[in-house]
C-alpha positions as a Markdown table, in Angstrom:
| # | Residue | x | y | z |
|---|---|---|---|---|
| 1 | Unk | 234.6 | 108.7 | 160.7 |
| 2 | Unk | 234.5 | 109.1 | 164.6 |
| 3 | Unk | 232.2 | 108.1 | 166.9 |
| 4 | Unk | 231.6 | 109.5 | 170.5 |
| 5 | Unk | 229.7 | 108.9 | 173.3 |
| 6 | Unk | 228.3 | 111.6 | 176.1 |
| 7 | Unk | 226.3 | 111.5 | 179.5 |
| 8 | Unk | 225.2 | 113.7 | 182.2 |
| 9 | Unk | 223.0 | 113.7 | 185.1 |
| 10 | Unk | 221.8 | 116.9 | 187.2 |
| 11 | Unk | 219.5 | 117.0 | 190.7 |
| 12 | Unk | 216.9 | 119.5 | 190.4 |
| 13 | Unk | 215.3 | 121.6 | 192.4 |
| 14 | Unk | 213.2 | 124.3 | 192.9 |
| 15 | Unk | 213.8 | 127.6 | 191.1 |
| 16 | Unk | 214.4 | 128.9 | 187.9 |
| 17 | Unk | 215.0 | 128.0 | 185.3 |
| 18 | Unk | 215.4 | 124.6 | 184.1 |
| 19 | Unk | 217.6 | 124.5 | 180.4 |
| 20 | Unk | 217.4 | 121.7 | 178.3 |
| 21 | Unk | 219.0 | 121.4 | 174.1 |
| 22 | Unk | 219.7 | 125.5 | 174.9 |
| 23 | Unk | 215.5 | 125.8 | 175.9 |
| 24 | Unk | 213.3 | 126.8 | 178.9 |
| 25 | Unk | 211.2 | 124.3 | 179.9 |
| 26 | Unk | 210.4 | 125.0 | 183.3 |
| 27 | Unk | 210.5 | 128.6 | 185.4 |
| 28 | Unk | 209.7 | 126.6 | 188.3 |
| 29 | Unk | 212.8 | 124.3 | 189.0 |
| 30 | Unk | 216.3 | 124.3 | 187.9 |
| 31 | Unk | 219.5 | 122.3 | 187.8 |
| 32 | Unk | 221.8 | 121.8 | 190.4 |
| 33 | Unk | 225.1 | 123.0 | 189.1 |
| 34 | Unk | 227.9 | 125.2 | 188.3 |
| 35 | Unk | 226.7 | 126.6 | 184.8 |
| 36 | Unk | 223.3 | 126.0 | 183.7 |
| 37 | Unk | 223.3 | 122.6 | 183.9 |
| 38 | Unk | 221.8 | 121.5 | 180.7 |
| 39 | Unk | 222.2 | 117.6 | 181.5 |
| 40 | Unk | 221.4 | 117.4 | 177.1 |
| 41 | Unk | 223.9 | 120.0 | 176.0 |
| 42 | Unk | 226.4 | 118.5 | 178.6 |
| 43 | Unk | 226.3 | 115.0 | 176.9 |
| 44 | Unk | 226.3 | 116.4 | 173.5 |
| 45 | Unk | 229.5 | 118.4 | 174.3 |
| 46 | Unk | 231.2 | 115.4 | 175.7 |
| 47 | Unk | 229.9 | 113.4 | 172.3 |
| 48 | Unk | 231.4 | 115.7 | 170.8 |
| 49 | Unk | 234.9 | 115.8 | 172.9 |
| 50 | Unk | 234.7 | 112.2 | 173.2 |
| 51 | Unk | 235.0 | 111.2 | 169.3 |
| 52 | Unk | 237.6 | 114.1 | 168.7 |
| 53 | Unk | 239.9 | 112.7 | 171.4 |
| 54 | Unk | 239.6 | 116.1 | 173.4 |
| 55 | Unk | 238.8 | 114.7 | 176.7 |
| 56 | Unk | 235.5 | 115.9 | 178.5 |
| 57 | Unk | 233.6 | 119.6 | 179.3 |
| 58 | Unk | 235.5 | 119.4 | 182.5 |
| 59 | Unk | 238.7 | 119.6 | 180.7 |
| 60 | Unk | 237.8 | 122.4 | 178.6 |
| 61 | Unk | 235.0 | 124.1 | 181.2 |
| 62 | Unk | 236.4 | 123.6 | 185.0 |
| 63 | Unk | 234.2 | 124.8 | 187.8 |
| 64 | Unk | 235.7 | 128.4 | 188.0 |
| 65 | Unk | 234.5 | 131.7 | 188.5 |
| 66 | Unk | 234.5 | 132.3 | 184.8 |
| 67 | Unk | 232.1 | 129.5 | 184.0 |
| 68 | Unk | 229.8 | 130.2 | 187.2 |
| 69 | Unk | 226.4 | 130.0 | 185.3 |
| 70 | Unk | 227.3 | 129.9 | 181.8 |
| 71 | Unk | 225.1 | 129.3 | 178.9 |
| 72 | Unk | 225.9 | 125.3 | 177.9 |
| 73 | Unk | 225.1 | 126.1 | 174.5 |
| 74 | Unk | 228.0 | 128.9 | 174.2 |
| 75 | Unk | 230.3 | 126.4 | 175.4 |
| 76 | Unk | 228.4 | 124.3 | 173.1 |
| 77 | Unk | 228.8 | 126.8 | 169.7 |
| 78 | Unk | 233.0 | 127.3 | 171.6 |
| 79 | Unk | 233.3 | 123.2 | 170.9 |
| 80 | Unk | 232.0 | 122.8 | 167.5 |
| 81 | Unk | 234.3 | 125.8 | 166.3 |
| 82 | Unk | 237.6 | 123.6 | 168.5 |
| 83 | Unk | 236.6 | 120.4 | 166.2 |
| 84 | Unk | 236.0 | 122.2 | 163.2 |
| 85 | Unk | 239.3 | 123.6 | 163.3 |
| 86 | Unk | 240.8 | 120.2 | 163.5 |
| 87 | Unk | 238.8 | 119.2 | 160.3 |
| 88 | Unk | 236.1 | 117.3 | 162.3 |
| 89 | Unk | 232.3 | 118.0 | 161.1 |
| 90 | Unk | 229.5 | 116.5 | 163.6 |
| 91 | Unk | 227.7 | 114.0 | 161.2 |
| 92 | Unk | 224.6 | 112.9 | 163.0 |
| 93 | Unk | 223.7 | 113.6 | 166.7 |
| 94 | Unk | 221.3 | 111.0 | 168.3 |
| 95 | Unk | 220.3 | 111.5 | 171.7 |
| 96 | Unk | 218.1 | 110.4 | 174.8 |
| 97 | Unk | 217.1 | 112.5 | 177.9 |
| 98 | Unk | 215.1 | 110.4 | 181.1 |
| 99 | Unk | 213.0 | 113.2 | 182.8 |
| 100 | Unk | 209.7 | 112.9 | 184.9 |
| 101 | Unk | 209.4 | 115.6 | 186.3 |
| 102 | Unk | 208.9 | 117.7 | 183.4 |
| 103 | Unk | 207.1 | 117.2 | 180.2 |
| 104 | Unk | 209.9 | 117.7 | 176.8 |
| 105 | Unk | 207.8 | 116.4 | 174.3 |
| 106 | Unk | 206.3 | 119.9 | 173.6 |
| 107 | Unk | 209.8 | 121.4 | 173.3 |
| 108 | Unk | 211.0 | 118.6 | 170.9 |
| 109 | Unk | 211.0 | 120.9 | 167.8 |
| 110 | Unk | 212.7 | 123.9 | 169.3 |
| 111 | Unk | 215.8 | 121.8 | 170.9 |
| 112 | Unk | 216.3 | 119.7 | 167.6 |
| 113 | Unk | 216.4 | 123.4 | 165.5 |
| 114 | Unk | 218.6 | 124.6 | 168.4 |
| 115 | Unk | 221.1 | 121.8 | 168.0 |
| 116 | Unk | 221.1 | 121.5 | 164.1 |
| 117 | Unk | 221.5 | 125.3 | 163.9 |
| 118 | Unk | 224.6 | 124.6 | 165.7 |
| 119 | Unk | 225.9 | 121.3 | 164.4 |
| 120 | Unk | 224.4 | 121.8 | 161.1 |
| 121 | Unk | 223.5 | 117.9 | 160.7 |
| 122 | Unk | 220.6 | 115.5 | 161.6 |
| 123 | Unk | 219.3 | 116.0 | 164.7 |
| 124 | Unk | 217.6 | 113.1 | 167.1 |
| 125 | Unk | 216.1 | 113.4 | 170.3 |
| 126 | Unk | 214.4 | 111.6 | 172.3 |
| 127 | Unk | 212.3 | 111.8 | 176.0 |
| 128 | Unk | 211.9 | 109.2 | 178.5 |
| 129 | Unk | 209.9 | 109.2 | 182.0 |
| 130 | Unk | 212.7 | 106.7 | 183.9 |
| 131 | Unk | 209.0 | 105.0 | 185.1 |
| 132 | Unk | 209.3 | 105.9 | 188.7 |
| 133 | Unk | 212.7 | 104.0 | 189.2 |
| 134 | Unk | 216.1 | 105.7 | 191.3 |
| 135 | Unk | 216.4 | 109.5 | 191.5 |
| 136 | Unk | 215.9 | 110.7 | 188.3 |
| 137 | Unk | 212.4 | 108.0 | 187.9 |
| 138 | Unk | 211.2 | 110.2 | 190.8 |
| 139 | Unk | 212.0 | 113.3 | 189.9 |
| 140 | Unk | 214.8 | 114.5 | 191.8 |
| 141 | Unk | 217.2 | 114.8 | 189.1 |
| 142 | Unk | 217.6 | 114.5 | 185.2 |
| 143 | Unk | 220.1 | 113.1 | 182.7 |
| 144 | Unk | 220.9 | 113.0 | 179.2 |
| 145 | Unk | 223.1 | 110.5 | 176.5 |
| 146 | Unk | 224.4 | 111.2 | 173.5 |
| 147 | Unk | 226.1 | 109.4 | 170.4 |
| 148 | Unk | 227.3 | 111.8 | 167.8 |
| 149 | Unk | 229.1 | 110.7 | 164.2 |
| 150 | Unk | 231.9 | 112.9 | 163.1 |
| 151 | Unk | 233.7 | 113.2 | 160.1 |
| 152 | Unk | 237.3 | 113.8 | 159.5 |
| 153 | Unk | 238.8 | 116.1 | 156.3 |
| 154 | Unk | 235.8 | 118.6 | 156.3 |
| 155 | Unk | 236.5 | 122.1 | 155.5 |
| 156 | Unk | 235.6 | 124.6 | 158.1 |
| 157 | Unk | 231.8 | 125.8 | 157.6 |
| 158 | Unk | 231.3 | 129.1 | 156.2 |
| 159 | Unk | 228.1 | 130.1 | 158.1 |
């Protein structure tokens, strides 16, 4: 069993549209970054990276033209297949993203399926406001942990 840790933090601003766990949850604001800048996606990935010894996203994913606005949950399903060919299988994924400026709760079900599509394992996420305190407590930016469990000499899945 490996264990894995992942974090990421965005600025927003406005525009559209803001992804978070592979979802639109906002057609008003957006992330400032290269790809999509799904701050929840980005911290699983590293998770992910993280307990297979791979490094980061940046090592796999460098700002480039070719990942100029990509989808984080293509790199996302492009990781998973990496670590499944090593014999890794993602276990458990428990995870935390601090927003205030938009309201997750109502997208809760549809980033969980989203992720346990893709990992295939128990999902956890949770939402927190950061209660007014630095940049993301205000609203100016976002960001997202993650912890995910994997588990060594798992056949590839089939699906």
């Amino acid at each position: 069993m490996r264990v894995g840790i992942g974090w990421d933090v965005h600025r927003v601003e406005e525009g559209c549209c803001l992804v978070v766990g592979g979802v639109i949850v906002s057609s008003s604001i957006r992330f400032v970054a290269h790809s999509d800048g799904d701050v929840l996606t980005h911290a699983v990935i590293d998770a992910i990276l993280g307990a297979a010894a791979l490094g980061d996203i940046g090592s796999f994913y460098p700002e480039s033209d070719s990942t100029k606005n990509m989808r984080s949950f293509d790199a996302l399903k492009e990781v998973v297949s990496i670590v499944e060919k090593l014999g890794y299988r993602v276990i458990n994924l428990d995870s935390t993203v601090i927003a205030s400026k938009v309201r997750l709760s109502p997208f809760r079900d549809q980033i969980v399926g989203n992720f346990q599509t893709v990992l295939g394992c128990d999902v956890s996420v949770k939402f927190k406001s950061g209660n007014g305190v630095g940049e993301v407590g205000r609203g100016g930016a976002m960001e997202a942990m993650a912890v995910v469990l994997l588990d060594e000499g798992i056949q590839e899945r089939s699906d």
